[in-house]
C-alpha positions as CSV (number, residue, x, y, z in Angstrom):
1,X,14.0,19.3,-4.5
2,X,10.4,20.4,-4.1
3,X,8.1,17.8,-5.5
4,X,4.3,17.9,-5.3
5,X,1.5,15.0,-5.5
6,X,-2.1,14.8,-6.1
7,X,-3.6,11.3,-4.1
8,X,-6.1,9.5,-5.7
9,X,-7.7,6.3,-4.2
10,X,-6.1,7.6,-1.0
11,X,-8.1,5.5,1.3
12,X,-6.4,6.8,5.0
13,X,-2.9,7.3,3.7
14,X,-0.1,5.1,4.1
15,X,1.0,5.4,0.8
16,X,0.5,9.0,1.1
17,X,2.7,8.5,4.3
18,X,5.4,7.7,2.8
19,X,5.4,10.3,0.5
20,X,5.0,12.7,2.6
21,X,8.1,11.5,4.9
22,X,10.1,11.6,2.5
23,X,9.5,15.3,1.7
24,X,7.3,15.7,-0.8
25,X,4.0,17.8,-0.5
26,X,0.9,16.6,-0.7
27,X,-1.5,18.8,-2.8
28,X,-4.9,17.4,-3.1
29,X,-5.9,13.8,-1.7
30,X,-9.2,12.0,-3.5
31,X,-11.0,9.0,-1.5
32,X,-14.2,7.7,-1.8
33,X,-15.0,6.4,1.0
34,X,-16.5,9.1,3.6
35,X,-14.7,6.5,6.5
36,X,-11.8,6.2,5.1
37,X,-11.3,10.2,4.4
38,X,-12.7,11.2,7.8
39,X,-9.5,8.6,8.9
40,X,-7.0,10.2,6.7
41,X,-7.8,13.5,8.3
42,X,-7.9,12.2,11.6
43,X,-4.3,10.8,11.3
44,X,-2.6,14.2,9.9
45,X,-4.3,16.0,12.7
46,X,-2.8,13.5,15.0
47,X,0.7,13.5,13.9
48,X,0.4,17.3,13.1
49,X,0.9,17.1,9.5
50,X,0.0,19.8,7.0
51,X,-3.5,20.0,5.2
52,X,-3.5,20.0,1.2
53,X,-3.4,23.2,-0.4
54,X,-6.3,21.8,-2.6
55,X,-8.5,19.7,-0.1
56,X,-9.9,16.8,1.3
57,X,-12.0,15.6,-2.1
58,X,-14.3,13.1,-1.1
59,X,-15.9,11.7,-4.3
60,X,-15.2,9.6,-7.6
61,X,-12.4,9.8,-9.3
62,X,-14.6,10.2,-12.4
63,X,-16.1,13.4,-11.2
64,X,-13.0,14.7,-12.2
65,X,-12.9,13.8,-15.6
66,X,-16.3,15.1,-16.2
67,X,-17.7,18.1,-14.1
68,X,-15.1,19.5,-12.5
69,X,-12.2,19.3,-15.2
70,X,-11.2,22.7,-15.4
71,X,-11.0,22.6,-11.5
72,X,-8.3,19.8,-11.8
73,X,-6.3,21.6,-14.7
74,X,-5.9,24.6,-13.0
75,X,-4.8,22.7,-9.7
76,X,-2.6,20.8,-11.2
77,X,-1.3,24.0,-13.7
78,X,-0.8,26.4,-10.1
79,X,0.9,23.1,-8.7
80,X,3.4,22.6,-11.5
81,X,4.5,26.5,-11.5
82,X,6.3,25.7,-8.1
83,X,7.8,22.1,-7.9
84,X,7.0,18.8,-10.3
85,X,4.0,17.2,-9.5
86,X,2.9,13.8,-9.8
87,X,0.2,11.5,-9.1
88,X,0.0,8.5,-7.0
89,X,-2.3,6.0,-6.8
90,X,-3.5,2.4,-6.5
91,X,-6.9,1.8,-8.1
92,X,-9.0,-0.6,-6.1
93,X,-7.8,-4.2,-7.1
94,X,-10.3,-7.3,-6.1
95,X,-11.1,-7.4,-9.6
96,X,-7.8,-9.1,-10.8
97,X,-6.9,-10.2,-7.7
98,X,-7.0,-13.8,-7.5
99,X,-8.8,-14.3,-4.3
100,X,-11.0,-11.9,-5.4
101,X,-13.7,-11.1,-7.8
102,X,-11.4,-11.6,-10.8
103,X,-13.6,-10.0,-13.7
104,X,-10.6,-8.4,-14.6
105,X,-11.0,-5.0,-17.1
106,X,-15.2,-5.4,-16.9
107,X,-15.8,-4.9,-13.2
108,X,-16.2,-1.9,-11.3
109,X,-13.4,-1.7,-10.1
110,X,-11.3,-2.7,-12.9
111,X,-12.6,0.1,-14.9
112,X,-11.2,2.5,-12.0
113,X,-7.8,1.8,-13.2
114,X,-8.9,3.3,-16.7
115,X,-10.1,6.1,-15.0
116,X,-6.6,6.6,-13.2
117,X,-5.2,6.6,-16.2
118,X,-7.6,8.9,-18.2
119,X,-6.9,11.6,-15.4
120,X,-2.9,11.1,-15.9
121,X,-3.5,11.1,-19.5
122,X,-6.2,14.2,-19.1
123,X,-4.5,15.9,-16.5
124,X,-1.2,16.3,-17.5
125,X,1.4,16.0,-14.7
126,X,5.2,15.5,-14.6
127,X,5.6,11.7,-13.4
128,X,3.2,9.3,-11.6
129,X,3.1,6.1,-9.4
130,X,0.5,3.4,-10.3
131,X,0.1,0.2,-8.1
132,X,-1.6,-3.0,-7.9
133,X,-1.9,-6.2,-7.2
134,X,0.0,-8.7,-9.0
135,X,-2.6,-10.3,-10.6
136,X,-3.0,-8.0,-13.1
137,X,0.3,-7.7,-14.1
138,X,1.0,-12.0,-14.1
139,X,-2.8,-13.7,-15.4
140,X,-3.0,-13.5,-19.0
141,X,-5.7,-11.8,-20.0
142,X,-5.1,-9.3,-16.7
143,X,-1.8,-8.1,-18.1
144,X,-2.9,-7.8,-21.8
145,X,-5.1,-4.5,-20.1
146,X,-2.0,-3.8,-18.1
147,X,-0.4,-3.0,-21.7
148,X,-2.9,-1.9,-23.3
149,X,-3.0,1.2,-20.4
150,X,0.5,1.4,-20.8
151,X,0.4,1.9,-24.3
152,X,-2.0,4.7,-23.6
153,X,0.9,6.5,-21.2
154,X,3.3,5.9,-24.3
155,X,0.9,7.7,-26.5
156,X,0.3,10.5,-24.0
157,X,3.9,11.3,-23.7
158,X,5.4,9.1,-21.2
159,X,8.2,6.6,-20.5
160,X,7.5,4.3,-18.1
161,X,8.9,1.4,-15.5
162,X,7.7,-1.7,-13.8
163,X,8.6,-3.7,-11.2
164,X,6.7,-6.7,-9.2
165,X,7.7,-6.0,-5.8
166,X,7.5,-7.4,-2.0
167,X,7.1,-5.5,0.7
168,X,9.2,-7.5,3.2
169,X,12.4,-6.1,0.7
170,X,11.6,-2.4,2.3
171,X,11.5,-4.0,6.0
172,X,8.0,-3.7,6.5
173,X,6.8,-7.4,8.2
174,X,4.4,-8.7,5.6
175,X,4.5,-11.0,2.4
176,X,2.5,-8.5,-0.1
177,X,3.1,-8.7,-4.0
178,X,2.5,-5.3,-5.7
179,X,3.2,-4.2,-9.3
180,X,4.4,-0.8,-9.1
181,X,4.4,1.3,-12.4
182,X,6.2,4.4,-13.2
183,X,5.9,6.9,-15.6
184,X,7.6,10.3,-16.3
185,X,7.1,12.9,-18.9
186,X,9.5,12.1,-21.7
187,X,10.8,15.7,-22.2
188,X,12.3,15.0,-19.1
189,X,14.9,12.3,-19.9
190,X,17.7,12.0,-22.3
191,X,17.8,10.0,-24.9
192,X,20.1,7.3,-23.8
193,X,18.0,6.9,-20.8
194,X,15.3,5.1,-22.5
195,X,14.5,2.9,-25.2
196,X,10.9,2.4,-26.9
197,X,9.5,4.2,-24.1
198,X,10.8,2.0,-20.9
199,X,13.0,4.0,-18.8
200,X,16.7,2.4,-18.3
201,X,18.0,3.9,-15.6
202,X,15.1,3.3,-13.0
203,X,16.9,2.9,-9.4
204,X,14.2,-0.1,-8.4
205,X,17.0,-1.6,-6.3
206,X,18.7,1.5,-4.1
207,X,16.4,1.7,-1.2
208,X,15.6,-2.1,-0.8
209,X,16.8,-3.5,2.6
210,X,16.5,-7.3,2.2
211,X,16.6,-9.3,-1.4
212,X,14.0,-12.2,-1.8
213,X,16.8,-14.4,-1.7
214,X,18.6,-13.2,1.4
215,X,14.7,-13.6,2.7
216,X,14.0,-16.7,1.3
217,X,17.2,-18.1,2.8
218,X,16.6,-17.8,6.3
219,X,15.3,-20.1,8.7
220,X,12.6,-18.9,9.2
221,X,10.1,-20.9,12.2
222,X,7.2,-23.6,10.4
223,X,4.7,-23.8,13.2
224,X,5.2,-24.4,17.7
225,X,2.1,-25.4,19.7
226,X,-0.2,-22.9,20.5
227,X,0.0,-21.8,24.2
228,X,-1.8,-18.8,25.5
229,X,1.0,-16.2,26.5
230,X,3.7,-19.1,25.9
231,X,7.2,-18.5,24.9
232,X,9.3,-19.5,22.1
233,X,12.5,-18.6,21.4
234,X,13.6,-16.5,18.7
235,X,15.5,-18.7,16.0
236,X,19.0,-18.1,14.7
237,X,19.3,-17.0,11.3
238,X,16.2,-14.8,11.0
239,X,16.0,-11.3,10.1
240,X,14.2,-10.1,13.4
241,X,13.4,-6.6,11.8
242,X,11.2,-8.4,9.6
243,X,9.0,-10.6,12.6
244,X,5.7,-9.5,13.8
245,X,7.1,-9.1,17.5
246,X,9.6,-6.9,16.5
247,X,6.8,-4.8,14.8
248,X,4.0,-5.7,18.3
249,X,7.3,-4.4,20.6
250,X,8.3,-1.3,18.3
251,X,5.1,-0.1,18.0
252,X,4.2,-0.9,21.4
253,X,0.6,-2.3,20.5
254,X,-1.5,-2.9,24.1
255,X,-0.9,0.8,25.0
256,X,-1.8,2.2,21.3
257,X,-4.8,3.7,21.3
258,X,-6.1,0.9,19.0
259,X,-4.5,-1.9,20.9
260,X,-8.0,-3.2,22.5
261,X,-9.8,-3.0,19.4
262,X,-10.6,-6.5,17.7
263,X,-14.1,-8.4,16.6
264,X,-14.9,-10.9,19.0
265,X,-16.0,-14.4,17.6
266,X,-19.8,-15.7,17.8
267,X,-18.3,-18.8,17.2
268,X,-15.1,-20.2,16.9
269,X,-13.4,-19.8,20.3
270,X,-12.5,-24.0,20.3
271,X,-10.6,-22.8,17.1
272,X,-8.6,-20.6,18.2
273,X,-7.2,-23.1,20.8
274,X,-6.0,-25.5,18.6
275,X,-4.5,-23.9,15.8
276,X,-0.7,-23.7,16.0
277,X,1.4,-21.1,16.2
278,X,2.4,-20.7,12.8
279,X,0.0,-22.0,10.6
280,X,-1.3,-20.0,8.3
281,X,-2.2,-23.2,5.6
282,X,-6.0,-22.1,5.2
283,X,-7.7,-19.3,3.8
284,X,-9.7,-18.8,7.0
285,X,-8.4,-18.8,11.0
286,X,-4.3,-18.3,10.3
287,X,-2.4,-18.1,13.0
288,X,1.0,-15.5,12.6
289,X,4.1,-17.1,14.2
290,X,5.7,-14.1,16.4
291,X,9.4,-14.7,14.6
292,X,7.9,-14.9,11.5
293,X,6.6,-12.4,8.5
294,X,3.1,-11.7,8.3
295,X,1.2,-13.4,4.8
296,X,-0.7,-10.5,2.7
297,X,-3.0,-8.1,5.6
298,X,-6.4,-9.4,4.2
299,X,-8.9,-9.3,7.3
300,X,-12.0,-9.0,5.1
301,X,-14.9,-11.5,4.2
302,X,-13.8,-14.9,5.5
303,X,-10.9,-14.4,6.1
304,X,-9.6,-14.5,9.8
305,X,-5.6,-14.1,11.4
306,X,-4.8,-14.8,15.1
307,X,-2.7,-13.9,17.0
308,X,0.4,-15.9,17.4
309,X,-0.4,-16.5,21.2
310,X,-3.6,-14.6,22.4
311,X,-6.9,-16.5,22.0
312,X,-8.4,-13.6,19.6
313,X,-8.2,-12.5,16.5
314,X,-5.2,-9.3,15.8
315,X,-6.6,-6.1,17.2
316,X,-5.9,-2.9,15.0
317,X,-2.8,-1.5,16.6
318,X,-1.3,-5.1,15.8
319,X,-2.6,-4.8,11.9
320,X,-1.1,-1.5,11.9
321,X,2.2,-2.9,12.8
322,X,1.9,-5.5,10.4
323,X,1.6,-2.6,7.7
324,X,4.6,-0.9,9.2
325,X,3.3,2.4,10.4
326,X,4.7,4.5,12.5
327,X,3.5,4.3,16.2
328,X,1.8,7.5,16.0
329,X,-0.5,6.4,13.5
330,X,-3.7,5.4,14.8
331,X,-7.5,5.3,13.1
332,X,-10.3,7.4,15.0
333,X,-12.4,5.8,17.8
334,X,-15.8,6.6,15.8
335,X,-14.9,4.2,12.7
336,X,-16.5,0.7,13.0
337,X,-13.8,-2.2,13.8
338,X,-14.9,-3.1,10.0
339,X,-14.2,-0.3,8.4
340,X,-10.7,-0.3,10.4
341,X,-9.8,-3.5,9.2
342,X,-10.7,-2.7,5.6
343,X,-8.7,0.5,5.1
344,X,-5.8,-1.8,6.5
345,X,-5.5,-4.7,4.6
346,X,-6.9,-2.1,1.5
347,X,-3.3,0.0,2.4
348,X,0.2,0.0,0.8
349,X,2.7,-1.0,3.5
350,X,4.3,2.4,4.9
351,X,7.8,1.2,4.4
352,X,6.8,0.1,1.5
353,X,6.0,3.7,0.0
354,X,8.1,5.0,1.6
355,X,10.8,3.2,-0.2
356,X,9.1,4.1,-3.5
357,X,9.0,7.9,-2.5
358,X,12.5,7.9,-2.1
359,X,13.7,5.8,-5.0
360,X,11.6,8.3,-7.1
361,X,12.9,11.0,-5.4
362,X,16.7,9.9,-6.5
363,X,15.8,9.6,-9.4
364,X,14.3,12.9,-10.1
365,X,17.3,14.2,-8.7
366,X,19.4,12.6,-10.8
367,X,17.9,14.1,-14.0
């Protein structure tokens, strides 16, 4: 089944990844950020991936709605003459995030999720994929926007679907919340397959590897005393798939080409030495335990993860890991160690939309 996307909010692509390994075609990719774009074009070259048909857009999503409108609607009108086309994308979220700036529908970056929604709602296409963090799906006054932006979908002719979902269920190694909403034109489904415009037959479930509760149910390692290069065992009744060494040894991180590539404390070293393997109780300086899950890939501001026995922070090979990309993937040498860190704790786990990809994939099919 051909099926075509537009990207906005691209940053370097792991969501787009995943689409893209599943089949579908990307069409036109939209990212703000000149650093992350010049990454997401340094990737595809890498791994030898096509170019869009419609470019590398480099600019705000609301330039779209406004001066170049009639550039988008033809796009996306040549694009849905060959294959349906969707959009994907996950609107920047530190406004209803609750470590973040939480000002909700009023901040900058709140509003971007209206204009994601505008440009569905303007531009027309056959299905889309929205995602965020939880927050603004499960705070109060975060999900009353949440509907209220749904209700505009409904209005503009689609049925939708939501589901608040972890990425350790698709394999990848990290505890990360997202609310992922779908919408498809409601032409497109019969009538017993939705009810006040929520879609019934959604496949959220096919492509998950591990439930929460098989998760939750495994002995999973609290904290071991940190030694530098020491060894621990790996428990019984884990899921090793789901541990950051699996991900370190899969994806061979000292000989990636971003495996030397971590900030270096001013201060702070004395830290590192003390802080157990495993504990990951503060907001600053956690310390992953090697047969354990990652928390959330947030290596921005304040906040600092170690490595479960190096004395140094995770290099960016080891955050890619965590974020379950492929080993080919790697970030350009000429993008500051900053800028690396915050496209990957900014991306969607690869497994993650990869998953996605495919479960909307099946259920297009099944149409």
């Amino acid at each position: 089944m051909m099926l075509n996307i537009f990207s906005f909010f691209a940053g370097s692509g792991f969501l787009d990844l995943g689409f893209e390994k599943s089949g579908y075609t990307i069409k036109l990719v939209n990212e703000y950020l000149p650093a992350f774009m010049n990454a997401y074009q340094y990737s595809r070259k890498r791994m030898k991936l096509d170019q869009p048909e419609f470019g590398y857009q480099n600019n705000d999503i609301n330039d779209f709605l406004n001066e170049r409108k009639k550039e988008i609607k033809d796009y996306v009108g040549l694009s849905k003459k060959e294959a349906l086309t969707g959009f994907i994308g996950g609107p920047p979220c530190p406004d209803f995030s609750v470590a973040g700036k939480n000002k909700g529908r009023d901040g900058d970056n709140g509003k971007l999720s209206q204009s994601y929604v505008s440009s569905i709602v303007t531009f027309n296409p056959d299905f889309f994929l929205f995602e965020n963090v939880k927050g603004l799906w499960r705070t109060a006054r975060h999900r009353k926007y949440f509907e209220e932006l749904k209700a505009i979908l409904h209005a503009a002719g689609y049925c939708t679907t939501e589901r608040l979902t972890n990425s350790l269920e698709f394999g990848a190694p990290q505890d990360r919340d997202r609310i992922l909403l779908f919408g498809i034109k409601r032409r497109y489904l019969k009538r017993q397959n939705y009810h006040d415009n929520e879609i019934l037959n959604f496949p959220w479930n096919s492509r998950i590897l591990h439930s929460m509760e098989e998760i939750q149910a495994c002995s999973w390692p609290n904290e071991d005393p940190f030694v530098l290069d020491g060894n621990v065992a790996q428990p019984q009744n884990i899921i090793p798939e789901l541990t950051v060494q699996h991900w370190f040894e899969k994806n061979d991180v000292l000989n990636h080409p971003n495996g030397m590539e971590f900030l270096q404390p001013k201060a702070g070293l004395k830290k590192m030495q003390i802080i157990p393997e495993g504990d990951v109780s503060k907001k600053c300086y956690k310390r992953l335990h090697r047969w354990r899950y990652s928390p959330t890939a947030a290596y921005g501001n304040n906040e600092v993860h170690l490595h479960p026995y190096k004395e140094r922070r995770l290099s960016v090979a080891e955050t890619l890991a965590i974020q379950s990309l492929p080993k080919e993937f790697a970030l350009p040498p000429e993008m500051t160690l900053t800028a690396k860190f915050k496209t990957v704790g900014n991306g969607v786990p690869y497994l993650m939309g990869k998953g996605i990809a495919e479960t909307i994939m099946e259920f297009l099919e099944s149409l």
